[in-house]
C-alpha positions as CSV (number, residue, x, y, z in Angstrom):
1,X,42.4,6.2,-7.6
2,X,39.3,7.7,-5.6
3,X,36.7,6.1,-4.8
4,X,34.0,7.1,-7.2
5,X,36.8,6.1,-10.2
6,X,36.5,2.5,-8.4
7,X,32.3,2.6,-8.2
8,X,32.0,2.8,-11.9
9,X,35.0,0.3,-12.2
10,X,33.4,-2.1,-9.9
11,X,30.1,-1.7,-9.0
12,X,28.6,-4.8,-7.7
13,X,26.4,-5.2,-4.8
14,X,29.3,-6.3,-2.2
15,X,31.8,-3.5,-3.7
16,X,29.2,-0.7,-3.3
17,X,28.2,-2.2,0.4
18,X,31.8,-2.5,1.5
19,X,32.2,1.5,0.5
20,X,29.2,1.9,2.0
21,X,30.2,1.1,5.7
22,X,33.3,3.6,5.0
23,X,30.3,6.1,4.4
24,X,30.8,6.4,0.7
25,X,28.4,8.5,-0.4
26,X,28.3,7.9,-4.1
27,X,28.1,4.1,-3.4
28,X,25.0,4.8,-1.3
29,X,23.7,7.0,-4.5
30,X,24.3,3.9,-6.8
31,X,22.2,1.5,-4.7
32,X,19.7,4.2,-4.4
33,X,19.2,4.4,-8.3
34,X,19.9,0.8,-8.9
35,X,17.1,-0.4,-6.3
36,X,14.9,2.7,-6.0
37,X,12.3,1.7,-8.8
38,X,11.9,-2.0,-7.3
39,X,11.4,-0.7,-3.2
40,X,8.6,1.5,-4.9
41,X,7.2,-0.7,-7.1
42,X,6.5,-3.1,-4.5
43,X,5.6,-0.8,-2.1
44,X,2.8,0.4,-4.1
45,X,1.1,-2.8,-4.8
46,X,0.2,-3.4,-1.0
47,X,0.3,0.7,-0.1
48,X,-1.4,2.1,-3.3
49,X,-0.6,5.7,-2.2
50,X,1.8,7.4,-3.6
51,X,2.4,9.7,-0.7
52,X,2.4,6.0,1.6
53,X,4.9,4.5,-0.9
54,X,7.8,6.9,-1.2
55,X,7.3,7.4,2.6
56,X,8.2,3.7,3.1
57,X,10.7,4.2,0.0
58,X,12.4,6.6,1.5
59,X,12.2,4.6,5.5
60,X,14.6,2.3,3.4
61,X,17.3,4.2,2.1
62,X,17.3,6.7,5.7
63,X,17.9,3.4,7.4
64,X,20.3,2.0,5.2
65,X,22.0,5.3,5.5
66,X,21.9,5.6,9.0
67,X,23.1,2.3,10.1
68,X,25.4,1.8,7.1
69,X,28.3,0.9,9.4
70,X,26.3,-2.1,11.1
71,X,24.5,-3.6,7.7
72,X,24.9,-6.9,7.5
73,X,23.8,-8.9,3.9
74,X,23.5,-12.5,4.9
75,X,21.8,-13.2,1.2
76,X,22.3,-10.2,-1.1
77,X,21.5,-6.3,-0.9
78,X,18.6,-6.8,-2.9
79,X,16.9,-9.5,-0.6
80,X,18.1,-7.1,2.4
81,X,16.4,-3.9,1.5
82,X,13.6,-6.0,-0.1
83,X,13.0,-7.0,3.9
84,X,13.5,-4.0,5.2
85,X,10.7,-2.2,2.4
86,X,8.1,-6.0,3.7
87,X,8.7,-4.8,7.6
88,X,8.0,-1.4,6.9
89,X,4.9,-2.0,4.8
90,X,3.6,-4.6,7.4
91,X,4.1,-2.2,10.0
92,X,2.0,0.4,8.7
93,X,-0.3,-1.8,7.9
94,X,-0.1,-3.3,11.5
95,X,-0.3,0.2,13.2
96,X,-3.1,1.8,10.8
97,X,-5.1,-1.0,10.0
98,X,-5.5,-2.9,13.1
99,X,-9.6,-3.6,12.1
100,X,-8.9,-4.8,8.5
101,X,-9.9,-8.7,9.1
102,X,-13.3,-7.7,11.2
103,X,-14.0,-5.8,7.9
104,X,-12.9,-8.1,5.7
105,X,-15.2,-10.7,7.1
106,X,-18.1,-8.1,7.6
107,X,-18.0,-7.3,3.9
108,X,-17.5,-10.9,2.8
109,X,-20.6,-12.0,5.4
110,X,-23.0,-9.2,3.3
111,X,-22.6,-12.0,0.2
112,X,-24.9,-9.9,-2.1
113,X,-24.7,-6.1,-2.7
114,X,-26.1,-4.1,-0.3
115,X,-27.3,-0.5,-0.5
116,X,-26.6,-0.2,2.6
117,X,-23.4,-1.7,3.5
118,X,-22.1,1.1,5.6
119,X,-24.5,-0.1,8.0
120,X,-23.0,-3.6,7.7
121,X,-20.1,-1.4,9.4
122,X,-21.2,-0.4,12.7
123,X,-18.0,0.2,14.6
124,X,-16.1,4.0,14.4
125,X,-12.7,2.2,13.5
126,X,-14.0,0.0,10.5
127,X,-15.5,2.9,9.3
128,X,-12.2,4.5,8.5
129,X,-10.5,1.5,7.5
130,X,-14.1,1.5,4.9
131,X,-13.2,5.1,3.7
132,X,-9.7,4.5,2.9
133,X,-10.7,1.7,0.3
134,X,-13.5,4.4,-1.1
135,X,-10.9,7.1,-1.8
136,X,-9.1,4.6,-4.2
137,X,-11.7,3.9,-6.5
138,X,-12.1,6.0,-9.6
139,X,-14.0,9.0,-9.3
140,X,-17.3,8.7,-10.0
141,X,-17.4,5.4,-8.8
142,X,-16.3,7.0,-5.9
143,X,-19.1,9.5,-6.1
144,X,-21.5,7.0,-6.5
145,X,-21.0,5.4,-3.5
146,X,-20.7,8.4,-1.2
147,X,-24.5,9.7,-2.2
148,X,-25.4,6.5,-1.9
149,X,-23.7,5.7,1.7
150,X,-23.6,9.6,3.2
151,X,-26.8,11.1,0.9
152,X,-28.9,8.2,1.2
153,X,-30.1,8.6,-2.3
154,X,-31.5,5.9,-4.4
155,X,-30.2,4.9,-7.7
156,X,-32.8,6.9,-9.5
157,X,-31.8,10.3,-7.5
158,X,-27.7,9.8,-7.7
159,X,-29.2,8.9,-11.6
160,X,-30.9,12.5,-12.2
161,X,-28.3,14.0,-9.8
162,X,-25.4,12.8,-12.1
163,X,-27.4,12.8,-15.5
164,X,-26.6,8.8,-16.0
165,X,-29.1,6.2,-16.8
166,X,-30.1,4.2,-13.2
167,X,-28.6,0.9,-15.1
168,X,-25.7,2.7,-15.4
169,X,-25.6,4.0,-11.6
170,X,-26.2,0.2,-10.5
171,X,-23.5,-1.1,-13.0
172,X,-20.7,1.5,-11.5
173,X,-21.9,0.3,-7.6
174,X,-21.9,-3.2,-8.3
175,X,-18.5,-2.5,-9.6
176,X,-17.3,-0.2,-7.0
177,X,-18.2,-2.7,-4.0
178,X,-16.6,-5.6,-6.2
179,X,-13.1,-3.3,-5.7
180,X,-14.2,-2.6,-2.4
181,X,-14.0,-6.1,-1.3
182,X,-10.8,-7.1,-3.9
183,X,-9.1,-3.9,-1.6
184,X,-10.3,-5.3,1.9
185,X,-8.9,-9.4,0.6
186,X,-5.7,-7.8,-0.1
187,X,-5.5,-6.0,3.2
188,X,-6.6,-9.4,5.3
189,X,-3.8,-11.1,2.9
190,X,-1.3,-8.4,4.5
191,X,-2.6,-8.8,7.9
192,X,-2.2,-12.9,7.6
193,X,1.8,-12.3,6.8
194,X,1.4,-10.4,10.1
195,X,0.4,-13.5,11.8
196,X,2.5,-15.9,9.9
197,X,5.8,-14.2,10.0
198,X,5.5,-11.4,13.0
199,X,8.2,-8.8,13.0
């Protein structure tokens, strides 16, 4: 009986794993499908790119592949590749990211909202780190800020510039820095694992 006839015989986690160190190809399909949609999913909460997240998806499965002769589950395959999707996603943070607690406690030292809070970031690599979190928020929130931060308008020119009320400009700022700074927490949570459990 070949192989595949035994995969969808017997297709739990230690059956597919030991096929997999033969270099079984359809048992590396199976955990693929069967664990794909969880690696991604948990990518994305701390990643929130799609682009980023099947990048580290994919780091996973390569590596799994790759080494497939040496893996060694201690707990279960989903734990394993579960760690191996945390590593990755705390090294890209680590490697990309190295500012994000400076800006973090820049953003949280402003306390109110600023009109100028670029300012409040003065150095070249907080800046980018700043600019990231601004290309997540919806579109014209998005827009919003960048008149306000790059075209130094006020409310009432972004408001006659984007045919809104000025109530309506400062509503969609106050919400756009309150995402701003919910993005920066959760990048400072990421960088504390770093500190806490260093790879």
């Amino acid at each position: 009986m070949s192989d595949r006839k035994h995969i969808h015989g017997n297709d739990d986690d230690e059956y597919l794993l030991h096929l997999l160190r033969q270099g079984n190809r359809d048992a590396f399909t199976r955990i693929y499908e069967r664990y794909h949609k969880m690696l991604y999913a948990l990518s994305y909460r701390y990643l929130k790119s799609q682009a980023t997240t099947e990048d580290a998806v994919q780091h996973v499965f390569v590596k799994l592949w790759e080494y497939r002769a040496d893996v060694v589950v201690t707990v279960n395959l989903r734990n394993y590749l579960y760690s191996m999707a945390k590593n990755y996603i705390l090294n890209y943070i680590r490697n990309a990211h190295t500012a994000v607690v400076h800006s973090y406690r820049m953003a949280q030292a402003a306390g109110t909202i600023e009109d100028n809070l670029l300012e409040a970031i003065e150095r070249k690599e907080l800046v980018a780190v700043f600019y990231q979190a601004v290309a997540l928020l919806p579109a014209q929130k998005k827009e919003i800020c960048l008149l306000k931060m790059e075209g130094k308008l006020s409310n009432q020119e972004i408001a006659d510039k984007m045919k809104l009320s000025v109530n309506t400009i400062k509503t969609h700022y106050a919400q756009a820095i309150k995402l701003l700074r919910a993005f920066l927490y959760k990048m400072f949570q990421i960088t504390i694992l770093l500190i806490r459990f260093p790879l």
